[in-house]
N, C-alpha and C positions, 0 to 999 in steps of 0.2 A: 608793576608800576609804570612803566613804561608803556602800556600795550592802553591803562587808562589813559597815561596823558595823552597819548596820538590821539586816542578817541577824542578827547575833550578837545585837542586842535583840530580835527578835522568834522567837526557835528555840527548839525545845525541847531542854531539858538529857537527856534519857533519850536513849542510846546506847548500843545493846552491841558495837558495834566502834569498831576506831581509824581511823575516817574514815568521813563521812556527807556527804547532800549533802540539798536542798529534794525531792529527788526518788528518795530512797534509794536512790542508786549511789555508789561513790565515787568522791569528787571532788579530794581531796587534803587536803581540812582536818582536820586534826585535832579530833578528837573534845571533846580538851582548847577549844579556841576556844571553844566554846557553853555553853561553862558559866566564863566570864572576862568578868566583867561590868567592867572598869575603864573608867572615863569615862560608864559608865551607872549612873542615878540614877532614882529614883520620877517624875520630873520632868524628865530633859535627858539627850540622846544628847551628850557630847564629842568631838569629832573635830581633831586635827590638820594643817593646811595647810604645811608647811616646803618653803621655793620660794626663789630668789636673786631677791630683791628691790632687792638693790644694786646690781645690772649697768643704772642707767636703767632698772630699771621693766619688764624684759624680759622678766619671767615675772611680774609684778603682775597678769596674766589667772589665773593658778593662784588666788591670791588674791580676787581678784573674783569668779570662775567659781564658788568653793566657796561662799563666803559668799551668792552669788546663789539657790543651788542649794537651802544651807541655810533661806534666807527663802522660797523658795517650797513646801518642805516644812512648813515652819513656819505658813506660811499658809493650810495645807492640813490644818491637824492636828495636823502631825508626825508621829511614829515611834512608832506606838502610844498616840499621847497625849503625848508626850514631845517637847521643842521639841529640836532640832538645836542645838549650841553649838561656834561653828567657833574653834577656838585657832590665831592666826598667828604664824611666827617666821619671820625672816630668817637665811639659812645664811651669807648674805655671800659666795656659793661655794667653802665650804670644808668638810672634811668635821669639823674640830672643832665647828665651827658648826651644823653640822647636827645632829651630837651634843648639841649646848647646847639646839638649839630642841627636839629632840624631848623631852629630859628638863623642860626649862620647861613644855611642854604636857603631858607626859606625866603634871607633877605638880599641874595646876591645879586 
């Protein structure tokens, strides 16, 4: 997730087909992605973490692992100048809950 969003902050918008790739073959993405800045800012990449945190902490490495991943991006620069901003929600493992967390991050 993170390694897309850098891609989509660091691409260029000019494409004359419906799918491009870093290396001009296609790759599957739609054209549309690279020119969809949401969660990017002049100043911070936003990215979302949504993992079941309530099962004892079973998947709290999805959680840490991003967050760790984001600090050392961050300490390194960031993403174009841009510090990494990791948004976490608990699904509770349920898929309404997963619904909830993605539109909470989606809309911070």
């Amino acid at each position: 997730m993170l390694v897309a969003t850098s891609a989509v902050a660091c691409s260029s918008t000019s494409s004359s087909s419906n799918t491009t790739s870093a290396s001009g073959g296609g790759s599957g993405i739609p054209a549309s992605a690279f020119s969809d800045h949401t969660g990017i800012t002049s100043t911070s990449v936003s990215v979302a973490n949504i993992a079941t945190l309530s099962l004892g902490g079973l998947f709290k490495g999805a959680e840490v692992g991003t967050q760790a991943y984001a600090d050392y991006v961050n300490s390194t620069g960031g993403v174009k100048g841009r510090k990494i901003r990791v948004d976490s929600a608990d699904d509770n493992f349920t898929r309404g809950e997963q619904q909830t967390g993605h539109a909470e991050c989606h809309h911070q």
